[in-house]
GUNU-33165 format. One record per residue (C-alpha): residue in three letters; x, y, z. Coordinates in steps of 0.2 Angstrom, whole numbers, plus 2048, in hexadecimal, padded with zeros to 3 digits. Example, Ala and Ser with C-alpha at 12.3 -4.5 7.8 and 13.67 -1.06 7.14 Angstrom:
<nodes>
 resn  px  py  pz
  Ala 83E 7EA 827
  Ser 844 7FB 824
</nodes>
This chain:
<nodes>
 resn  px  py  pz
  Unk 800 800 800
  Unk 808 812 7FC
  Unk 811 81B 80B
  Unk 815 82C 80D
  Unk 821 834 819
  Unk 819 83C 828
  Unk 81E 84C 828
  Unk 823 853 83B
  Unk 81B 864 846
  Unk 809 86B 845
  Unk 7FE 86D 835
  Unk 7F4 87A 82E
  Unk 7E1 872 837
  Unk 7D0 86E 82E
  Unk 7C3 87E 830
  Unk 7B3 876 836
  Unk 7A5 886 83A
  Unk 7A5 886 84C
  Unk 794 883 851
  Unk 79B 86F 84F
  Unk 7AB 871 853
  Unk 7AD 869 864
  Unk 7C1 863 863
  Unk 7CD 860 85A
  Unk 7DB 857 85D
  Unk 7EC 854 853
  Unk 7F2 841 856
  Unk 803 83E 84D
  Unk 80D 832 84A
  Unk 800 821 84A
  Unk 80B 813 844
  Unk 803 80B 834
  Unk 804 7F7 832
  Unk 811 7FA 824
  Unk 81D 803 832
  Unk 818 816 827
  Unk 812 821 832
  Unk 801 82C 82E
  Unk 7FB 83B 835
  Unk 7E8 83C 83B
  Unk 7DF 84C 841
  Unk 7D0 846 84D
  Unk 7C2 850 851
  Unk 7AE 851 858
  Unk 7A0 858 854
  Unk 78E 856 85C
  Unk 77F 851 84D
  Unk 76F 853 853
  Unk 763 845 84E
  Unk 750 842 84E
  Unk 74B 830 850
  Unk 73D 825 856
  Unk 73F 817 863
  Unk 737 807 85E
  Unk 728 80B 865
  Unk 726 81C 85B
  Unk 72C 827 868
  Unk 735 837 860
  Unk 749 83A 867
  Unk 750 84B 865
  Unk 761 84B 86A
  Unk 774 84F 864
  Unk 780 840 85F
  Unk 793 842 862
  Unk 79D 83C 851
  Unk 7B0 839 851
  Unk 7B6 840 842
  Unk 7C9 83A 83B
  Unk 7D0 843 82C
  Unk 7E0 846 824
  Unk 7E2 858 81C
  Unk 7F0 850 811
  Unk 7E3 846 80B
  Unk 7DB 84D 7F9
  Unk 7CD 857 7F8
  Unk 7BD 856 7F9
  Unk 7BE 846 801
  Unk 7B5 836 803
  Unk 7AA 834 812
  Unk 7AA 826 81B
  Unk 79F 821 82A
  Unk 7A3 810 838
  Unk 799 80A 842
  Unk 799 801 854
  Unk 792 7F3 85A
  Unk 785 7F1 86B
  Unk 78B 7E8 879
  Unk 780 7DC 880
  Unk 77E 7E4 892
  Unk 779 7F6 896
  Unk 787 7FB 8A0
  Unk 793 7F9 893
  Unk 78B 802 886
  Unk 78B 813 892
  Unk 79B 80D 895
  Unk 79E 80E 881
  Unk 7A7 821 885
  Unk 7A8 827 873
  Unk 7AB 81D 866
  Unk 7BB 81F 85B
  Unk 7C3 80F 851
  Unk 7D3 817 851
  Unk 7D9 809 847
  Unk 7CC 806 83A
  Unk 7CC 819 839
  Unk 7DF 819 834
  Unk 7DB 80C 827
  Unk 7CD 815 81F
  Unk 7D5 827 81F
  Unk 7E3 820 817
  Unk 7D5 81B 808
  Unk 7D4 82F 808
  Unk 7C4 82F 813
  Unk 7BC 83C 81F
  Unk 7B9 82F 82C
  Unk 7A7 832 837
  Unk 7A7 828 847
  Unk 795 829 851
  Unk 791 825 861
  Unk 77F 81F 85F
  Unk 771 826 86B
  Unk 771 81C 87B
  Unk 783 818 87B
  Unk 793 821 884
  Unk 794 833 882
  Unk 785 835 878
  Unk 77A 82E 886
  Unk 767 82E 885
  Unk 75B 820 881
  Unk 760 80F 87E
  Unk 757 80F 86B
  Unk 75C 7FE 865
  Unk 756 7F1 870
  Unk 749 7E7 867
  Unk 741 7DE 873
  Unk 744 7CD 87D
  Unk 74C 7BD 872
  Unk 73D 7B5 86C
  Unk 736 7C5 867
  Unk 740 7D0 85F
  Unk 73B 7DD 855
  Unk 74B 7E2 84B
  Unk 746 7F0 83D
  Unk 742 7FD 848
  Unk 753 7FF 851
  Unk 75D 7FC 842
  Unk 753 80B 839
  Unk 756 815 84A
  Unk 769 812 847
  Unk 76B 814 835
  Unk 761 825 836
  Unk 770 82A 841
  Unk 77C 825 835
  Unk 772 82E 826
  Unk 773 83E 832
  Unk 786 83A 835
  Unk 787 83B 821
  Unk 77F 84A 81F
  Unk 789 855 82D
  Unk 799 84F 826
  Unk 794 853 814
  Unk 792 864 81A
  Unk 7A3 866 821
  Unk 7AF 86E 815
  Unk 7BB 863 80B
  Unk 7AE 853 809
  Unk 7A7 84B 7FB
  Unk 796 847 7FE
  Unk 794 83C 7EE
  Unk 79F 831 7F5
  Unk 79A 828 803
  Unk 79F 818 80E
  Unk 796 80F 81B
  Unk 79D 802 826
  Unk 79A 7FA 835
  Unk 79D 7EC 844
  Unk 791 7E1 84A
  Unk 781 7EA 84E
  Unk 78A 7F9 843
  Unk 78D 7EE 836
  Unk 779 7E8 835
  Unk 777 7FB 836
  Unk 783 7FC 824
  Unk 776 7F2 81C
  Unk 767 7FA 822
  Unk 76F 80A 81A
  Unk 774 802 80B
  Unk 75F 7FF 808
  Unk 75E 812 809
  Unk 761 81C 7FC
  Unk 76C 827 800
  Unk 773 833 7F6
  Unk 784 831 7F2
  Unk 787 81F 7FB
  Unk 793 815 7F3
  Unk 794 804 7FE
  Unk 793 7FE 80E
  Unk 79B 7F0 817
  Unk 795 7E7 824
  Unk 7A1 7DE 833
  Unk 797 7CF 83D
  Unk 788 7D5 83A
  Unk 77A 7D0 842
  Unk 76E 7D3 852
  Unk 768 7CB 861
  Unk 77A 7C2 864
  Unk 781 7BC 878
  Unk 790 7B1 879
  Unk 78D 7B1 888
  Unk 77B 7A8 88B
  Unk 779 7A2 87A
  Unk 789 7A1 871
  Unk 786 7A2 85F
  Unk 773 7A1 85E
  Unk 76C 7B4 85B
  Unk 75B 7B8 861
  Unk 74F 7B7 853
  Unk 75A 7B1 843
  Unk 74C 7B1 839
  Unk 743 7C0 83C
  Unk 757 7C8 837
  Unk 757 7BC 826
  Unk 745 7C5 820
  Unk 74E 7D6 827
  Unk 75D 7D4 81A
  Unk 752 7CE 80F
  Unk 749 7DE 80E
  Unk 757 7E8 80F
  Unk 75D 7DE 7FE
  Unk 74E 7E7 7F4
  Unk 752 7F7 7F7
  Unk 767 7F6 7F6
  Unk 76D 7FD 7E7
  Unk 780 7FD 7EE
  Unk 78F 7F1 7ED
  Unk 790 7E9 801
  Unk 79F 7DF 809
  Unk 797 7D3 817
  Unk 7A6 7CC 822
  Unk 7A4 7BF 82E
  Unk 7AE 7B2 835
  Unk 7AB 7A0 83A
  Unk 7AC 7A0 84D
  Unk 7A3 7AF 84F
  Unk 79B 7AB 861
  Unk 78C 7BA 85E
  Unk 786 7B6 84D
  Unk 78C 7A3 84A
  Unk 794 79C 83A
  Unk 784 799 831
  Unk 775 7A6 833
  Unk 783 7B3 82C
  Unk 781 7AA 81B
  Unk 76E 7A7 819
  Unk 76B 7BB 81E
  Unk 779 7C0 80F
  Unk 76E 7B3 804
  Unk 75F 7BB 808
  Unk 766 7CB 805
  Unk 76D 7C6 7F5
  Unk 75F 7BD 7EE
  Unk 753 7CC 7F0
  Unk 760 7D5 7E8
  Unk 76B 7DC 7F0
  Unk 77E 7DF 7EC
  Unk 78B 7D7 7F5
  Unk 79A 7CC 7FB
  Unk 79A 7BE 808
  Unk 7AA 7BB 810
  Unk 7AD 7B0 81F
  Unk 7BD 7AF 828
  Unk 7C4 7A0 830
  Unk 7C4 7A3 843
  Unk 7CD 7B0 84D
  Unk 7CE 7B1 85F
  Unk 7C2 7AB 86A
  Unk 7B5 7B2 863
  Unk 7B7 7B8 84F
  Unk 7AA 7C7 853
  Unk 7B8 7D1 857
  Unk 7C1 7CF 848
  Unk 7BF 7E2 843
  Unk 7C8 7E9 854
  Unk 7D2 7D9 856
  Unk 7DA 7D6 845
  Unk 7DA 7E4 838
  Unk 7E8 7DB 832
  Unk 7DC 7CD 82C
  Unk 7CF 7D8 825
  Unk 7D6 7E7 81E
  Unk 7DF 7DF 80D
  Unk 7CD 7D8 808
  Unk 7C5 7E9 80D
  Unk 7D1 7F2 804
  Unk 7CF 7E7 7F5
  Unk 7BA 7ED 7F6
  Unk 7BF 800 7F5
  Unk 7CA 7FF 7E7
  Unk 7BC 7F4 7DE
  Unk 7B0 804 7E5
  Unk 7C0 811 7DC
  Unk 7C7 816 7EF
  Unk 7D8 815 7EE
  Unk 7E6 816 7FD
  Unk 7EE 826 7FC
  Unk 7FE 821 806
</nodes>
């Protein structure tokens, strides 16, 4: 992948209006996998959002999104937005703090994207109402909170197209486990200027620890991607691996076969096991994942810019 040398002492910084400007922070010298060095500048900015819960009642709150940038980078540049993912307990998504993916970040900045990292509504920082629990196991009501979160992500796209310096006819959206659900649902949407989307163990309903690979409501998710499949009009990368203890091995497939036979576009990759669990194969091992990733955005015409 090309380098470049990272160049020493401070830079001219990106001019964001200050009404969003919250922070901005200069983080130099992040060691690369390659032993280059890049240069990352890291800011927030609050989004406000309007959203239901699944029981139709409205939310009216700001969202606080990690943006990553490189002003090297050409301009306008791509947007990107990433996803988390929703731990299984309540105390740890409060104790989510703010969202980042510093190393994912890197990877995709170095693609010459504006990176856009939200912390959902009822997570960490943002705080507020817990808008994505669908109900007990065998009852789960899935569409509702995904929308809830893609909606988010659809605001998250639009702040950032307003910033100076971005291309909002380029957009990327990419997620991890309950994130990476939350790629597809956006991909279903049309959304102008969306390019692809790529989805990391996703899923819903998932516990390793009282039912290890057995997600609530498999099914009920299988009819969900195969709604989503009418309405995609995108390229999708759906990466999963085989001892994924949330998901399992096998539903993965039959919801990318759903998904594809109503239409959707997309590729199924399914690693061999990593770790303990294979679900954290995006924070775990970017070494693993990145090569095919980068292979998808260069198909998409993304290229690395260092």
């Amino acid at each position: 992948m090309p380098t470049r040398e990272h160049r020493p002492g401070l830079r001219r910084p990106w001019r964001m209006p200050l009404p969003l400007l919250l922070a901005a922070t200069l983080v130099a010298g992040l060691g690369a996998a390659n032993g280059a060095y890049a240069t990352l500048i890291e800011q927030q900015i609050d989004v406000p959002v309007s959203l239901k819960n699944m029981y139709g009642k409205p939310v009216e709150q700001k969202m606080r999104v990690t943006i990553w940038r490189d002003d090297a980078n050409p301009a306008p540049a791509p947007i990107l937005v990433l996803n988390h993912g929703r731990a299984a307990e309540a105390a740890g998504r409060a104790n989510l703090g703010r969202a980042r993916f510093t190393v994912a970040s890197r990877f995709f900045v170095r693609y010459g994207f504006v990176v856009a990292v939200p912390t959902r509504v009822g997570y960490g920082v943002t705080g507020g109402d817990d808008l994505e629990d669908a109900g007990g196991c065998n009852s789960r009501f899935y569409p509702p909170v995904y929308e809830a979160a893609a909606q988010q992500t659809i605001a998250t796209i639009n702040a950032v197209k307003a910033l100076p310096g971005t291309d909002g006819a380029r957009v990327v959206v990419v997620g991890q486990s309950f994130g990476g659900t939350t790629a597809i649902t956006v991909a279903s949407h049309q959304v102008p200027g969306l390019k692809a989307a790529i989805n990391f163990a996703g899923g819903g309903g998932g516990n390793p620890k009282t039912h290890p690979q057995q997600p609530c409501g498999p099914q009920k998710l299988e009819q969900m991607f195969g709604d989503y499949g009418k309405t995609s009009q995108v390229p999708t990368l759906w990466i999963y691996t085989e001892n994924d203890q949330w998901m399992g091995p096998t539903y993965p497939r039959q919801w990318f076969n759903a998904f594809q036979a109503a239409g959707g576009k997309g590729e199924f990759v399914l690693f061999p096991p990593h770790g303990e669990d294979g679900h954290l194969l995006f924070a775990r091992f970017p070494q693993s994942w990145q090569p095919r990733v980068a292979e998808f955005l260069e198909q998409q015409g993304f290229t690395a810019h260092r």
